[in-house]
N, C-alpha and C positions, 0 to 999 in steps of 0.2 A: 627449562626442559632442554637437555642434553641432546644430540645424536644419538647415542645408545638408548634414550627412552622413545626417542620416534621410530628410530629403527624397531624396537618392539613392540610400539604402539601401528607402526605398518602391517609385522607380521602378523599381528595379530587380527586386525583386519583381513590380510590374504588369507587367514588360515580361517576367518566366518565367512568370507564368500566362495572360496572355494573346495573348502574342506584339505588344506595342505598341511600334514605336519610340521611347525611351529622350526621343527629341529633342518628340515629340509630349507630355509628359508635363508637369505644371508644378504650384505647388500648388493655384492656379484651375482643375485640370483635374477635371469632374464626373466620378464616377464611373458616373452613369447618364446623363446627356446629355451626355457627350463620349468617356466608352469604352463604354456602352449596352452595362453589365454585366450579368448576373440576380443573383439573390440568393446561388445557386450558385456564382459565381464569387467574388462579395464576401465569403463566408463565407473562402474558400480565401484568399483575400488576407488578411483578418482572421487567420486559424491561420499565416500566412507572417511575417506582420509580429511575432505572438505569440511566435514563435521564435525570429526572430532576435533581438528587444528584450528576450525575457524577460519581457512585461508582461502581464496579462491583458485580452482585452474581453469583460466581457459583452454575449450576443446582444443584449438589447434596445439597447443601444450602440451598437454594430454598422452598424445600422440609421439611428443619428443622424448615421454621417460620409458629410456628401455629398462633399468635395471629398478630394483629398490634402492640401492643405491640414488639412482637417478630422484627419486622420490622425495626420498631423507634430505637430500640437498636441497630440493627445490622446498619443502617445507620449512627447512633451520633458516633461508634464508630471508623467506616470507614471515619467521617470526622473530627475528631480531633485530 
C-alpha cells in the first residue's frame, strides 16, 4: 500500500466521521483550521485510521498530527 492509497484510505475515513466532501480533503488539509475538528472528533479518526491500518497511536501522538499529511506519514512509516 502506497501513500496515495492511505491518503484515500484517510479521507475517506474524515469524510465517515465527519461528513466532509472527499474532494475538500488533501494532505495540506488542517485538521483544526480547515476541518475545525475537537479533540472528540480527532480521537475517532485516530481509532478509525487504527483499524483499518492495524497500527497503533499513542494519545500523546495523536495530538502531534496537524495535517493529513501528518497522518499518511505517520502510517507509511508504521507500515514498512
Amino acid at each position: 500500500m502506497d501513500t496515495t492509497d492511505i491518503l484515500n484510505a484517510i479521507t475517506a475515513i474524515v469524510e465517515e466521521v465527519l461528513g466532509v466532501d472527499p474532494a475538500e480533503v488533501s494532505a495540506a488539509t488542517s485538521f483544526t483550521d480547515d476541518l475545525d475538528i475537537d479533540s472528540l472528533a480527532m480521537m475517532e479518526i485516530a481509532v478509525a485510521v487504527e483499524d483499518r491500518f492495524e497500527v497503533r497511536i499513542p494519545d500523546d501522538r495523536v495530538r502531534e498530527l496537524r495535517t493529513i499529511g501528518d497522518a499518511v506519514t505517520y502510517v507509511a512509516d508504521r507500515r514498512s
